[in-house]
N, C-alpha and C positions, 0 to 999 in steps of 0.2 A: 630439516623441514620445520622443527617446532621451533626453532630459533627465528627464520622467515614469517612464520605467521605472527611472531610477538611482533617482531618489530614492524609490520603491516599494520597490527591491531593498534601499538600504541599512535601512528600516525595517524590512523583511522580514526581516533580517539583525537587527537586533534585539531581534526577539520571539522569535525563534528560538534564538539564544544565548541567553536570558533576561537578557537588561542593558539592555533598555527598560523605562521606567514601567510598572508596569501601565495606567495609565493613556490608554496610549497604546493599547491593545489594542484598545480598541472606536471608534477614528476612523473615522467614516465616506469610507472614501477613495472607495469606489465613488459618493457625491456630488456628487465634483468632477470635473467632463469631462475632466478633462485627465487626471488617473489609470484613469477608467473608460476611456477608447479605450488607454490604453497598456494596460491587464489585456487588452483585448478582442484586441488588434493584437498585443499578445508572450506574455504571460504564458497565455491560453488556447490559443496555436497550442504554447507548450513542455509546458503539462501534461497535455493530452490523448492522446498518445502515449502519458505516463506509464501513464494509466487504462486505455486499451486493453489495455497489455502485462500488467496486473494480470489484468485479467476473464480473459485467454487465458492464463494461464501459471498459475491458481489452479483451475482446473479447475470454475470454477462453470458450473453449467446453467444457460446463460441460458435454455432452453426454458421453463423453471419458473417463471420472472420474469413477473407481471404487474403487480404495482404496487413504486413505486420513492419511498422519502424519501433526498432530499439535504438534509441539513443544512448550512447555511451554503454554499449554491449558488453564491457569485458571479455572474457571467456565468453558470450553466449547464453547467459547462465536467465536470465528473463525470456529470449525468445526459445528455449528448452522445456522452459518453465508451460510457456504457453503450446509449446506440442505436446508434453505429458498431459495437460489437461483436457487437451482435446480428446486424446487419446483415449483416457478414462474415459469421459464420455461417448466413446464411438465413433468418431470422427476420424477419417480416412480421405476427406476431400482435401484438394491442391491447397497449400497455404505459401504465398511469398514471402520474403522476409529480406527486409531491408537492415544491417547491422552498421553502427556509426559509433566510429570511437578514435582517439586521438591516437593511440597507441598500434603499429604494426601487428605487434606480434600478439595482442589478445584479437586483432583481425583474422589473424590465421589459425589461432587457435578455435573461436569461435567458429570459423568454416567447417576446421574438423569434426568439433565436437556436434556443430546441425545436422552436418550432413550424418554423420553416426546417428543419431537420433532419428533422424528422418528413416533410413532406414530400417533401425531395430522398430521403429512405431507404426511403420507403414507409412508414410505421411510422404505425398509428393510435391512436388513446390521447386522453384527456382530463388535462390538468391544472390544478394547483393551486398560489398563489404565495402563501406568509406571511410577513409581518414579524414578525420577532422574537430574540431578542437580550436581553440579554445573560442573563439567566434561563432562558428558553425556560419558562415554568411554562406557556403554551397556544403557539400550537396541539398540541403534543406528548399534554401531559398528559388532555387532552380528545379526543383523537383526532380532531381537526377537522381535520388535514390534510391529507387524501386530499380527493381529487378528489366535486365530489358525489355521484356514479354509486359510487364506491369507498367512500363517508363510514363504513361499517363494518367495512371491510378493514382488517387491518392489513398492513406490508409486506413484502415478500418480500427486498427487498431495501436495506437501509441505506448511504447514502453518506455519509461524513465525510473532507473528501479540504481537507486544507491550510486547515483549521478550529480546530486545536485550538490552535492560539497565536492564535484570536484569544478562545477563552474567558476568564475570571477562573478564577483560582485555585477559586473557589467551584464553577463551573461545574463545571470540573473534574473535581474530586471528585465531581459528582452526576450525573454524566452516565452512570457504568455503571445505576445506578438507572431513570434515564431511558430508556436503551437494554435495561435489562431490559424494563422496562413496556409498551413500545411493540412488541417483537419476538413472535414467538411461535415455537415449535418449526420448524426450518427456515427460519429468516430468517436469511441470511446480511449480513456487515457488512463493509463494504471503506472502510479507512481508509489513507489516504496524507498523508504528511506530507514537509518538504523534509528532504535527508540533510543535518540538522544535529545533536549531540550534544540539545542541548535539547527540542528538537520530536521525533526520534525516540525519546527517550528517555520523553516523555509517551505515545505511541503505546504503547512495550512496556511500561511501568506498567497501562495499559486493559487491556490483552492479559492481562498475569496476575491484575487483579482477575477480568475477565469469565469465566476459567478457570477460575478458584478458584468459580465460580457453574454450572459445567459448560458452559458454551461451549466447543466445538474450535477449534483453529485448523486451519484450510486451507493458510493459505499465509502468509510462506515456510517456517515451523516444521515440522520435523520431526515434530514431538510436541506434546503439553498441557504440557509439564515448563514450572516455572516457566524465565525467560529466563536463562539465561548472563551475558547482557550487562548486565543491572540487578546483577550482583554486584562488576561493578567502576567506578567512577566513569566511568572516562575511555570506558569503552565504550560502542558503540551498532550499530543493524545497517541497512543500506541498498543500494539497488540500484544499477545502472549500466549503460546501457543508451547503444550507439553509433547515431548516426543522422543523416541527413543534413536539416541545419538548415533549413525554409526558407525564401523569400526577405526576407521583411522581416524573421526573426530577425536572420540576417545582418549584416541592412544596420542593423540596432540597433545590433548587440555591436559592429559599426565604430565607432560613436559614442561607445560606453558603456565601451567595452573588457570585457564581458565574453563571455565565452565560453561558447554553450554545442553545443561540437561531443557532451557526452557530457549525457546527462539520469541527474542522481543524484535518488533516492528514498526514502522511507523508507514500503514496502509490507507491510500487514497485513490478511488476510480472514480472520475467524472466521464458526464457524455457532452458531445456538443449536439441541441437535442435538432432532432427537425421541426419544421413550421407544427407539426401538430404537437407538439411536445415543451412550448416556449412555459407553460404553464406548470412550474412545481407543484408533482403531489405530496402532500405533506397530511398526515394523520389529525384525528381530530386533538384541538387542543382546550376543552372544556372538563379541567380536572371534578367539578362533580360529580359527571356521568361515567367519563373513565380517559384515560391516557394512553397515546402512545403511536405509536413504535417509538419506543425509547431503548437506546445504547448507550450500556454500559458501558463506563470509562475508568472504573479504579475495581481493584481487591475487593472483595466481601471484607470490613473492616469488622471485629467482635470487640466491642466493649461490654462492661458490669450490666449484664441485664438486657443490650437492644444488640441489632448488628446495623450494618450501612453501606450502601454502595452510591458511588454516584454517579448520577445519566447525564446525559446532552440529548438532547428534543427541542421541540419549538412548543413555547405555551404561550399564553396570552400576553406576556408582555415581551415575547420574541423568544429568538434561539440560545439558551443559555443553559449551563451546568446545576444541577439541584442535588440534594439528596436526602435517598429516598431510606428513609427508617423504619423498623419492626424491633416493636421491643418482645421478647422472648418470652412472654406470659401471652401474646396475642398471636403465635404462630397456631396456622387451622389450619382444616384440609384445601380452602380456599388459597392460601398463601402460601403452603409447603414446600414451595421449588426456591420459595428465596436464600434457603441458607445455601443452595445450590449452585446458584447465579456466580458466572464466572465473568471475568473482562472480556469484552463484544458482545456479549449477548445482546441479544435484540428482546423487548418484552415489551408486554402492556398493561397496563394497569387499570383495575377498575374497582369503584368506590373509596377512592382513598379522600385525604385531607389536607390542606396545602398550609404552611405556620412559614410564612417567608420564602427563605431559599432551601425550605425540607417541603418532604413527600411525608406524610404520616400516613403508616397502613393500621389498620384495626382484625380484628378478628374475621372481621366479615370482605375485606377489602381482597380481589385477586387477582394474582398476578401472574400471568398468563405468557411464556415463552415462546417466542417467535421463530420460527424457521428462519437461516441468513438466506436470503433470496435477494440483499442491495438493501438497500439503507431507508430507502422510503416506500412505501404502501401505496 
């Protein structure tokens, strides 16, 4: 099994860097037993946590959710994601689920593993399984993927969760197209990808096509502003999230050497909004009075004397990366949670001081923690 997962990870590892064939992109590895029980046994138990943390920290209604496409489902391991969450919350109402993926047999896995969930969570619902790949020109385009009962629904809610490195180039590109077509006013889109330069990188490319088409984002963006991060090469944005691993991860990464005491991601939920909603709300951005909602995007950094983290927000001369500094002789009661600030936090800031591409806080300047409720105010 731990021999399975390495050799998943390292291909994993390079579609994601982009220095695999493309060729390599559309292997069906969910064919071969011995990959499919290592996805089922590791890979689904680390990235369902991931998904959970999305749904609850993006402020989506899942109240609102009745029918659900997962593209590129694997195992099922996204629309699971999205009945545990319901779950938690209380939610016991009918949910659809549409599963589409290239591969047979993570199609009949995923059935099992719904339907098991469905019933351990109470959750009733019909679903639906399609093969298809690497085009996707049906069932999408046809609107045959919904469930029978659903067959003229479209969905409320879009999954594309650790999919897009296995597109072509082609796909790619035509996938906002596709994701126009298929959505309608209020369908929200939760995409996750692994925190690697590559693979996140293609997520926030989507993000500002879809943006540029009037899609919001939700979460983690502050704002509609094109990304920060696509202006400079080496940059990209992801999450990180601590948790305790469990057992048969473990008893993998013993094997494998790798590690994964922390779950790194690369999370993005957009809406496509309705007529009353064409309008981003975006926080105020007049740093003398005060800033914010601003997201964190890096480590608490500790140098000789100050520490640093650095946000994405939109300020007056648009949506860009800054950072925000305290030097260590000006920590108060006012500013006391910033040695505490971890990557996503959501915060605001008030009375600070701007010197370029820094945030300078003062004794008296504070900075005040956000609840994740979605990305914008």
């Amino acid at each position: 099994m731990a021999a399975a997962v390495k050799t998943l990870s390292d291909q994993f590892l390079d579609r994601t860097t982009g220095t695999a064939d493309t060729s390599m992109s559309m292997i069906p590895y969910g064919e071969n037993p011995a990959f499919l029980a290592a996805y089922i046994r590791y890979y689904l138990l680390v990235n369902t946590p991931k998904l959970i943390a999305i749904f609850e920290d993006s402020g989506i209604d899942l109240q609102t959710i009745s029918r659900v496409l997962d593209i590129g489902t694997g195992p099922g391991t996204a629309a699971i994601a999205a009945l545990i969450a319901g779950y938690r919350c209380g939610i016991h109402s009918s949910l659809d689920i549409a599963a589409i993926d290239h591969s047979a047999a993570f199609l009949r896995t995923a059935g099992n593993l719904i339907r098991r969930f469905r019933s351990l969570l109470d959750r009733p619902g019909t679903d639906s399984f399609s093969r298809s790949f690497p085009s996707l020109p049906s069932p999408l385009t046809d609107r045959s993927f919904m469930p029978s009962s659903q067959s003229t629904g479209s969905p409320d809610l879009i999954l594309v969760s650790n999919a897009l490195a296995e597109f072509d180039t082609s796909l790619q590109n035509r996938l906002p197209d596709i994701l126009d077509g298929i959505a309608v006013p209020g369908s929200y889109l939760v995409v996750m990808e692994p925190a690697r330069k590559a693979s996140a990188r293609r997520a926030l490319h989507l993000r500002n096509v879809l943006c540029t088409r009037g899609w919001a984002v939700r979460y983690p963006c502050p704002g509609d502003y094109p990304c920060p991060a696509l202006e400079c090469p080496r940059d990209w944005c992801h999450h990180r999230l601590t948790w305790t691993a469990p057992p048969p991860v473990r008893t993998i990464d013993r094997y494998t050497g790798m590690e994964k005491d922390l779950l790194n991601f690369s999370p993005l939920v957009l809406i496509k909004p309705k007529p009353m909603d064409s309008t981003p709300v975006v926080g105020p951005t007049d740093l003398s009075l005060h800033l914010g909602p601003l997201r964190i995007v890096s480590e608490l950094r500790s140098y000789k004397g100050k520490q640093e983290i650095t946000v994405c927000g939109r300020f007056s001369t648009g949506g860009q990366l800054m950072i925000c500094m305290l030097e260590n002789k000006r920590l108060s009661r006012y500013n006391d949670v910033f040695p505490d600030l971890a990557r996503y936090d959501r915060i605001r800031i008030e009375g600070a001081t701007r010197r370029g591409d820094r945030i300078i806080l003062s004794e008296s300047s504070r900075v005040i923690r956000l609840e994740n409720d979605g990305g914008q105010e």
